[in-house]
N, C-alpha and C positions, 0 to 999 in steps of 0.2 A: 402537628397532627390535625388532620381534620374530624372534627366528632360533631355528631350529632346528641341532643341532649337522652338519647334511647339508646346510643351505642356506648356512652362509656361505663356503664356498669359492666356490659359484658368485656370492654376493652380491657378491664381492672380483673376478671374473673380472667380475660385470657393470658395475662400477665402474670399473675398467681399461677396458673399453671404450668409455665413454662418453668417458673422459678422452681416450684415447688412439687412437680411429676414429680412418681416413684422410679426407680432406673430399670429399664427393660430393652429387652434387645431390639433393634430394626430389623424389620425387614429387606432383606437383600434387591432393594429394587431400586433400577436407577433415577437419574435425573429426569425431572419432567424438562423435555424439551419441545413443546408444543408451539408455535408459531403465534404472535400477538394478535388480537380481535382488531382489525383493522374498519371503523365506521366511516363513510363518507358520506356528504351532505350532497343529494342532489341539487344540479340548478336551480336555484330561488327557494326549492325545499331547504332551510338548516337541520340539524340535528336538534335543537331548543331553540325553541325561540327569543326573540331580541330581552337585553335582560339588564338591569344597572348593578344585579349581585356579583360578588368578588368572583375571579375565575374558576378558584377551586371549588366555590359553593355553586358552580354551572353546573361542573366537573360532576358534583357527584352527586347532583338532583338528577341528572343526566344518566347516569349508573345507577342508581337505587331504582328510577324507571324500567331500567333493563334486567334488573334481577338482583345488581351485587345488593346486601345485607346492609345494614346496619356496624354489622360485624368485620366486613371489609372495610369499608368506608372509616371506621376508624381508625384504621390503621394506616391510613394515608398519610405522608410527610410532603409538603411541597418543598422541591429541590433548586429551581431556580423557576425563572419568568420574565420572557423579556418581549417586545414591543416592536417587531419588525416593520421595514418602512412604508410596507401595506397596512400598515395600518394593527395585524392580525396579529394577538397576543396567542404567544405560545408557553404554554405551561409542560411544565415537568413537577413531576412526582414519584415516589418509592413507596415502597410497602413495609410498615415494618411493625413487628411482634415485639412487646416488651421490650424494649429499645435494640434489637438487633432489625436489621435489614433485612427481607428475605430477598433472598441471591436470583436475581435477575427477572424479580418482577417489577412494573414499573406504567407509568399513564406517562402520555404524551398525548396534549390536545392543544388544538389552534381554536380561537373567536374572536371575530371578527369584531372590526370597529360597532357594529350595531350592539354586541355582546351576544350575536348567534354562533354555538357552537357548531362548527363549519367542520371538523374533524375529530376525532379520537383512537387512538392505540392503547389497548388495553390488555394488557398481560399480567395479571393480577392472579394473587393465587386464595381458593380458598383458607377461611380458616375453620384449623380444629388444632386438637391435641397436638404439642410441640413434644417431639420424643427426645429425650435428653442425649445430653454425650457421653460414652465413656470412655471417650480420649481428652487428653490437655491440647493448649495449642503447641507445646511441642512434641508430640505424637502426629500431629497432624503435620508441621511442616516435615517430621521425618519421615511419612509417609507419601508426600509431595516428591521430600530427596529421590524418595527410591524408583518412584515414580521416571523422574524426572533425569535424575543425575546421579545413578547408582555405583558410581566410584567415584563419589566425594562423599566425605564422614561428614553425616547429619545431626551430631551433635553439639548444637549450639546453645552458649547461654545466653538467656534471655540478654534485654540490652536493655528494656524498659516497655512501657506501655502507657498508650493514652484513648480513653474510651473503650472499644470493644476491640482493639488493635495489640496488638504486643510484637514486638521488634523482637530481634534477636540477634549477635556477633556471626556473623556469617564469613568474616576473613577477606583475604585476598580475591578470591573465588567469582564475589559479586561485586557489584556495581553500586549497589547498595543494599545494607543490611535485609533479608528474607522478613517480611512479616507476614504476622497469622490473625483475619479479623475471624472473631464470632458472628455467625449469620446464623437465619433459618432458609432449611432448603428445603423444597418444594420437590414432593417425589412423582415419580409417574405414575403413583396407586393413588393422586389425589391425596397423601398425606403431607403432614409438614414433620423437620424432623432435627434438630439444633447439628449444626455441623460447622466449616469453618472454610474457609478463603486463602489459600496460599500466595502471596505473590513471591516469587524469584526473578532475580535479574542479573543475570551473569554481568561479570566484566569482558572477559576476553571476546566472546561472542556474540554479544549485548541482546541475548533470548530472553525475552521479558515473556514469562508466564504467572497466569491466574490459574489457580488449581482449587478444584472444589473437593474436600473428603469431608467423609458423614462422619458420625458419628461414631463407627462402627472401624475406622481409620481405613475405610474403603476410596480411593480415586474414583470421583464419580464424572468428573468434568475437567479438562483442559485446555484453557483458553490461550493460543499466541497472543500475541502482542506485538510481534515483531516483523517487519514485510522487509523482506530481503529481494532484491532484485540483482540478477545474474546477470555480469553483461561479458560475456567468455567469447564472443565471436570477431575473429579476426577479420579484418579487408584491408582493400589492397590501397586504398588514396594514400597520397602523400599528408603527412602532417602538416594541417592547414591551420592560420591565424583564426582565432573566432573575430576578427577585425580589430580596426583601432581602440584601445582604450578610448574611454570617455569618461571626462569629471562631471561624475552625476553628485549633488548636493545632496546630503538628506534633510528631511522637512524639521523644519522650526519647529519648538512646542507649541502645541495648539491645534491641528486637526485631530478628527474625531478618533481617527481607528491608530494615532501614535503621539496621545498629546505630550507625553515627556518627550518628544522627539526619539531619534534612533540612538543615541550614545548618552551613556549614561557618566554619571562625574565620578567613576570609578577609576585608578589606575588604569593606562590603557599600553599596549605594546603593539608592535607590527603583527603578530602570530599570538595575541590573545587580546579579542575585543567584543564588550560588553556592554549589554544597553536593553532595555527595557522588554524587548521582544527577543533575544537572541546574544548567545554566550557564542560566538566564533571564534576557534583556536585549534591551535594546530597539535596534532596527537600521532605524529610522527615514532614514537616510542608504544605505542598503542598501549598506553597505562590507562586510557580514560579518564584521563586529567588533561590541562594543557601545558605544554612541552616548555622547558626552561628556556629562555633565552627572548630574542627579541629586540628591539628599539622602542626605549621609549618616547609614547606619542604625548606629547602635550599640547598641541596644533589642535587637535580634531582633527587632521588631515593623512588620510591613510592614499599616498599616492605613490606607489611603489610601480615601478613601471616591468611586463610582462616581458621575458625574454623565451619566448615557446619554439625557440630554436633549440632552447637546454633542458637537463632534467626537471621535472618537476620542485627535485628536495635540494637546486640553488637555494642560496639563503635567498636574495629578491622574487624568486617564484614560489615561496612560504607563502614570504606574506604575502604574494599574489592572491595567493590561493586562499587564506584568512579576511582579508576585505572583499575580496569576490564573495565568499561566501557568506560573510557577513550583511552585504546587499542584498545577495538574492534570498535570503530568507525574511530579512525585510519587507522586502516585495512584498512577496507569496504576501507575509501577517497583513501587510495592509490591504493589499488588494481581494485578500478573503474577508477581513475585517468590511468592508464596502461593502460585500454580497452578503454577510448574515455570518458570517461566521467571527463573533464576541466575545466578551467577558462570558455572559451567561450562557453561550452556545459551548464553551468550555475551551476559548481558545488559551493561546502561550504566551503570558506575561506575566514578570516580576509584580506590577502597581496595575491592579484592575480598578482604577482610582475610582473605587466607589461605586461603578457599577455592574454589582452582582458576580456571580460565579465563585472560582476561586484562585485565590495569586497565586504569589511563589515559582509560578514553572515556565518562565522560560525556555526556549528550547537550547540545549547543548550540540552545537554544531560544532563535529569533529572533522576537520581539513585534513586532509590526505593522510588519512589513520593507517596505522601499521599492522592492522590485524588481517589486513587483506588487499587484494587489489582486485579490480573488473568487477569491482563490486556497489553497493552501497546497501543502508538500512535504514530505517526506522522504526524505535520503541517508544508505544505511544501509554504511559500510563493514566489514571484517572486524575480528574481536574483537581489543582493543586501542586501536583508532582511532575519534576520537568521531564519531556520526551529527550529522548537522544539522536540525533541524526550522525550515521559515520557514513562519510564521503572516500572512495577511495581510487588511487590510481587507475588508469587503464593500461594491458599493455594492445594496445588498437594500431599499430604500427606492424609491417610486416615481420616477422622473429627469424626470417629465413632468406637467403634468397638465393637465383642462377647464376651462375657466371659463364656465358658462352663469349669464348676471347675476350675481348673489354666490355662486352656491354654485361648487364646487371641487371635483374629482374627480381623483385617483391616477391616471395614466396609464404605460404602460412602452412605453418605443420600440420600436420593429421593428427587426432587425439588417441591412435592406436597406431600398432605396429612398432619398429626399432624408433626412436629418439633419435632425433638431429642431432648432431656434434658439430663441433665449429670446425672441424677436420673435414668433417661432409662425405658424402659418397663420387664418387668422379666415374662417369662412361659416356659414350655416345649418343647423342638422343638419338628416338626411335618411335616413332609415331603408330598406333593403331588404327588411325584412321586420318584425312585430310583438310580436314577442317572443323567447323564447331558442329555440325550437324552429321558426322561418321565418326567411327570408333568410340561408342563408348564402353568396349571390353566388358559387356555384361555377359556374354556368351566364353566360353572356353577359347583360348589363343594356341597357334600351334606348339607345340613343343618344343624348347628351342629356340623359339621366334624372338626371342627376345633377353638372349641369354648374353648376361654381360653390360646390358641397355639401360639408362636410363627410356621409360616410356613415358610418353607424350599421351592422357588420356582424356577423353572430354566428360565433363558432367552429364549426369542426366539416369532417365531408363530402370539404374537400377541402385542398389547401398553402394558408397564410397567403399566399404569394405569388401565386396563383390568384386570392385574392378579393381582392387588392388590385389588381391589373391590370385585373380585369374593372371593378371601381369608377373606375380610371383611365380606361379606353376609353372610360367615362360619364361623363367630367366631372368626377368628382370630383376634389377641391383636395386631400384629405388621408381617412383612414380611421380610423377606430375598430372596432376588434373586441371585442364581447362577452365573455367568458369565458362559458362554459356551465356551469362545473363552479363549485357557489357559495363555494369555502373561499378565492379570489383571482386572483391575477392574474399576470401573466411577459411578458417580453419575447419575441412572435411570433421566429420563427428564420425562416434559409428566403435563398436568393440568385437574383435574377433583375435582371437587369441592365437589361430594359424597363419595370419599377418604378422610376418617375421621383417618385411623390410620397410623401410621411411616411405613416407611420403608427403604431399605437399600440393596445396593448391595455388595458382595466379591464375592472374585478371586473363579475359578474354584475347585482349588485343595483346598481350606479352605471350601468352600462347600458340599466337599464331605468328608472331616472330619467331618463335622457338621450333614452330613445325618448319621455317624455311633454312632452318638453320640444321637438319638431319643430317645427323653421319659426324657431326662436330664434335667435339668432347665438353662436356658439361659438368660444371661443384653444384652439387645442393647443398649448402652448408646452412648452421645454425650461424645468426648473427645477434649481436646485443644491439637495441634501440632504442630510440626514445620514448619514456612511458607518455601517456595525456593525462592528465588532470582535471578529474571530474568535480572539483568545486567550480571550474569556468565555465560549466555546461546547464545552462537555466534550465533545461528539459528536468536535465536527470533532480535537482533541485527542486525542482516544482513538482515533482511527480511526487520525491518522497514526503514534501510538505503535507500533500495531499494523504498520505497513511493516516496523518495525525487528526485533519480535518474529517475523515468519514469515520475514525474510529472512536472519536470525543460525539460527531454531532449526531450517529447511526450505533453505533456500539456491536461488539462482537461480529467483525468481519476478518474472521476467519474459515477455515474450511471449506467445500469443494464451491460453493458459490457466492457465496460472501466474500472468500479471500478472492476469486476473479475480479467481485464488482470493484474490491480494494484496487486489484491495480488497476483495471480499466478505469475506473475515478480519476485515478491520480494521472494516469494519461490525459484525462480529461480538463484538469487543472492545466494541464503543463500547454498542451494547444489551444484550448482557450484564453491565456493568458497571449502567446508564440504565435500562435496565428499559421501554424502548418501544419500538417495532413500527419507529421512525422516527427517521430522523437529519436532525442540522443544522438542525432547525427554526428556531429561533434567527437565525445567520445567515443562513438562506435568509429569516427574516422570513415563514415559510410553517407553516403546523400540519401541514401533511402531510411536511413535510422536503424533502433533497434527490433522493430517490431517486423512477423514475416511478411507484412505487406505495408504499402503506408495505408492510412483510413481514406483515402477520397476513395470511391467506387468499391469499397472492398467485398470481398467474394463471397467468405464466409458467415453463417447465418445462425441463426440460434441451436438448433440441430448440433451443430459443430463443437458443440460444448459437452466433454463429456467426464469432468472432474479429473482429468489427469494432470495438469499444468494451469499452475491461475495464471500465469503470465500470457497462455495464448487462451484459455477463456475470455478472460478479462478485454482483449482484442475485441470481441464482439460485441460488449457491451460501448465500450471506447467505441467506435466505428457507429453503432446506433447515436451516440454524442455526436459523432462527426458529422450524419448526413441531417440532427435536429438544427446545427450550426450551421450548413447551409445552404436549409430549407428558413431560418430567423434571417440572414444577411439578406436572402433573397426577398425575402418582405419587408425589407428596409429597419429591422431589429438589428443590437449591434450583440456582438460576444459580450460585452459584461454583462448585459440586459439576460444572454440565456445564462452567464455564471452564476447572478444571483437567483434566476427559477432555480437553478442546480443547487447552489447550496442550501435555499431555503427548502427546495423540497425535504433534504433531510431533516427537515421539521417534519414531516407526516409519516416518515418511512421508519419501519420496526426494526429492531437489530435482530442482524443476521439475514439480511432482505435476499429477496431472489429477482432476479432481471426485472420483474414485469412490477415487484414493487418500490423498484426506482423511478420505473416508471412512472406509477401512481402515484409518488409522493409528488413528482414535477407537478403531474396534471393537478391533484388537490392545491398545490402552491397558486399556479396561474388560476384555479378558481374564486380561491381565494381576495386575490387583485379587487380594487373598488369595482363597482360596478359602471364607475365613469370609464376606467380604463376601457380604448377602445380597441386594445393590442390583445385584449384576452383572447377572441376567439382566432386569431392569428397564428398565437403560441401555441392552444391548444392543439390545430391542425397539425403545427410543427412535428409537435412531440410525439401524437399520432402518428402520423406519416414518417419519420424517422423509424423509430422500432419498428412499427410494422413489416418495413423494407426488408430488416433484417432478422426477422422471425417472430417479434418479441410484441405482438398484433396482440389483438383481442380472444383472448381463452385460450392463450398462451403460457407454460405454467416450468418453471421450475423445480424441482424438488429434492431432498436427500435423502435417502434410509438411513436407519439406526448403523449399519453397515458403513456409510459415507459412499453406497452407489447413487448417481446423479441419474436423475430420468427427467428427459425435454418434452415437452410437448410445444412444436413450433406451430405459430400462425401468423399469415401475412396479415390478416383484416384486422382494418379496424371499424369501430363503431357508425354507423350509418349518421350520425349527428357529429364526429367528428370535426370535420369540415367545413359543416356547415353554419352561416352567420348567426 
């Protein structure tokens, strides 16, 4: 606690009250969710001046200046504190009442080597009266269940408790055991008022939630935890090699970001391997454990050779898939470890040998888990408790295809209309137009025209499900759509429930063999293929690393602009590291990747953001990264040089941030830099000039309602001094 000798009487008076209030009912008002006081230090202006006192007592000569009491200030707990390689000590702190926490208030400030404090975040909540509870903690996690999961039975018996914490036998259900801490929550009438903390963590779906209920056993707040990314679109490449294997070494004990090395002296097997940064195993069975079986490794030498002509679930392409994935989340930990991301930044490891944060949580990397496929996740819990990552199959191979006499053509189904059978539909093809730029049947077809037909249709104009209807109205038995765009092919989307017949999209160039081939007879059949295996694909890897990292060092990135900046980050991880414009190619079995453009030159600008989908939100922000990386190459800066402004910015940046204060946290970061540094005003134009391109300029502003409607306000400019030396 930090106290002044005039704050702890009252600290002692406010402790007594919480204890000892009479019980009365709350107020029906919700969470205070007001955005954090963000201070920054103009040029050569600090926030305090240069200082030899401890950080935390900067901290809060610095706030007692600006208004906070006596009274807050003792309630302060420093939570970690660590020493980035600028020199700049970043401190963290919580808030808390008679030894509980209050729920998501919190200081985050930087000071510099002089001891000037260069930054502060402050989301600190008044004190007064603490209104009691009149629920238990199991009241409260059953009101989470209901909340949450209203057909599973919420009555669990406790299992134990430690501090302000209580566990409870939660069953098969989860992941691990439901707990309920005691916190004070911070209302939006400005009161405080004793309520509690739900975490749940399913097993089968691995939905990791924080849930906040008052007192009154009201849901006041629901926090994911979980970043699920969808990778459901089909194309037309052939299943390509990700290249030769290579026997990469892991590091000797002894560097900084892995000194027990990568494998630890634990039993080790082909499809379960364990080591200081990373539990990889195979969960094939989707229990959430790792799967029985194996070779025993005694070697340290995991060199199983890839056969990606076969299924993924060979026994040899298990453990492909287990030591693959066992490296690349390695990687990621070291090479975020390099850029700021530590013990005390809250990174994943079993031995934080000693410096600061907290152990125990390795990350649990699930190989080709059976709970799903074209998929992956990450559940990132608070420091101490290991995240989960589940890796899962793709099917990125075409699921269909043509038969016109012998030749053969890649086909991908439509997600509406009849269902492919392996039996298929058989007619003559029949084109509505001549090539990629005619017919694309968005208009009404004669009557008739096409009765009995397979028809030949081209993309474009108007919904997939438009031109397949209008081809039905005509006869047609079944549809092929073109691609337009020559790099391949995807499974049409789109739902309309008077779409009675199959259909199916190919590549460009197989659709225009297909139009020379009219009048022929043609199968559209279902076909069975080879899945891909996205534990070999570093993108999808490093993206999901990336949940963990913005959700431990920024906290609460969830909802309509938070959860975008999640995934654009984790894009950001993945090409910063990759060095291309484009992710998941690989798995997606696409050169262009999964995203709907790649980031060099991309179109879309802040505006474009309108809280419907984080995964193409988040494109915007990702693509801002893209053109700050290179606008640094082009100044002769390299990618890790802008990884670490990246990660360390989220030393400045509030949780729950919005575009432009990701922004800000970079630029604070690089102002930060010594003052010998002669690359500052370089970065800074970077960073400037990147967002601005893409809307996210000067008085540029994101925002949410209580609702979760998003409102943008875009701007290109940046600051007139940006720029300049």
């Amino acid at each position: 606690m930090i106290r002044t000798s005039s704050s702890a009487a009252l600290v002692a008076s406010i402790a007594a009250t919480l204890v000892g209030a009479s019980a009365y009912a709350q107020s029906s008002v919700g969470l205070r969710h007001s955005q954090a006081k963000v201070a920054q230090a103009a040029a050569g202006v600090p926030l305090a001046a240069a200082s030899h006192a401890a950080p935390e007592s900067i901290v809060a000569g610095y706030l007692q200046s600006r208004g906070r009491g006596a009274d807050v200030l003792g309630t302060l707990r420093v939570t970690g504190s660590n020493v980035a390689a600028n020199g700049v000590t970043h401190l963290r702190m919580e808030q808390q009442i008679a030894g509980l926490n209050v729920y998501g208030a919190y200081v985050k400030a930087a000071i510099n080597e002089r001891g000037e404090l260069v930054q502060i975040i402050d989301r600190l909540s008044n004190v007064s009266l603490v209104q009691p509870s009149r629920i238990d903690a199991s009241q409260a996690l059953a009101a989470a269940m209901t909340k949450l999961h209203p057909s599973q039975a919420a009555n669990f018996p406790a299992a134990g408790a430690q501090g302000n914490t209580t566990s409870f036998a939660g069953g098969a259900f989860f992941y691990r055991n439901p707990t309920v801490t005691a916190v004070v929550l911070s209302l939006e009438n400005d009161t405080l008022a004793r309520g509690w903390v739900v975490e749940t963590w399913t097993a089968g779906t691995n939905q990791l939630h924080y849930t906040a209920v008052d007192g009154e056993g009201r849901v006041l707040d629901v926090e994911s935890r979980t970043n699920t990314d969808s990778y459901k679109v089909f194309v037309e490449d052939p299943l390509k090699s990700a290249g030769t294997q290579t026997i990469v070494n892991g590091p000797v004990a002894g560097p900084a970001e892995s000194p027990f090395g990568w494998l630890s002296a634990a039993a080790q097997t082909t499809i379960n391997i364990k080591g200081n940064n990373v539990n990889a195993y195979l969960d094939a069975d989707a229990n959430n454990a790792a799967d029985a079986g194996g070779t025993t490794v005694t070697s340290g030498s995991f060199l199983t050779t890839a056969d990606l002509a076969q299924s993924p679930s060979t026994t040899g392409n298990k453990a492909v898939a287990a030591q693959n994935l066992f490296y690349l989340n390695n990687v990621a930990h070291d090479f975020l470890y390099r850029s700021g991301f530590d013990e005390v930044a809250g990174n994943f490891q079993v031995n934080n040998n000693g410096k600061g944060g907290t152990a125990n949580d390795p990350v649990n990397a699930e190989a080709q888990d059976g709970s799903g496929t074209d998929n992956a996740n990450f559940s990132t819990p608070a420091d101490g408790s290991s995240p989960r990552m589940q890796m899962y199959v793709w099917n990125s191979l075409p699921q269909a295809q043509v038969t016109v006499t012998t030749s053969r053509y890649g086909a991908y189904p439509s997600a509406f209309g009849a269902a492919l059978t392996t039996t298929g539909v058989t007619g003559p093809l029949a084109a509505t137009g001549t090539n990629a730029s005619t017919g694309d049947a968005c208009s009404a077809l004669a009557a008739g025209s096409l009765t009995g037909k397979v028809a030949i249709i081209n993309r474009g104009t108007c919904s997939f499900t438009t031109k397949v209807l209008n081809a039905q109205n005509a006869g047609a038995k079944a549809v092929l759509i073109t691609n337009t765009d020559p790099t391949g092919a995807f499974g049409p989307g789109g739902s309309d429930r008077k779409v009675k017949i199959p259909s199916a999209m190919v590549a460009r160039a197989d659709g225009d063999s297909l139009r020379a081939a009219i009048g022929v007879s043609a199968l559209l059949q279902k076909i069975t293929a080879i899945t891909l295996d996205g534990d070999l694909d570093s993108d999808i890897v490093f993206h999901e690393y990336g949940h963990g990292l913005t959700w431990r060092m920024i906290g609460s990135m969830s909802g309509p602009l938070a959860g975008a900046i999640g995934e654009g980050a984790s894009d950001v991880v993945a090409f910063l590291k990759n060095g291309d414009d484009r992710v998941g190619e690989y798995a997606y079995n696409n050169p262009l990747g999964i995203r709907r453009n790649p980031y060099a030159n991309y179109a879309l600008t802040y505006s474009a953001v309108t809280g419907a989908e984080v995964h193409n939100d988040g494109e915007i922000y990702a693509a801002a990264m893209w053109r700050v990386l290179e606008l640094y190459q082009a100044a002769g800066l390299t990618a890790d040089q802008l990884m670490t402004d990246f990660v360390d910015g989220m030393n400045y940046t509030p949780a729950a941030p919005s575009f432009e204060l990701m922004r800000e946290g970079m630029l604070a970061s690089i102002a930060g830099r010594p003052s010998t540094d002669t690359t500052r005003a370089t970065r800074t134009c970077a960073v400037w000039t990147g967002f601005a391109e893409q809307g996210i300029g000067s008085g540029a502003s994101g925002t949410v309602s209580r609702r979760g409607t998003v409102t943008i306000v875009e701007s290109f400019k940046k600051p007139s001094s940006a720029c300049t030396p």
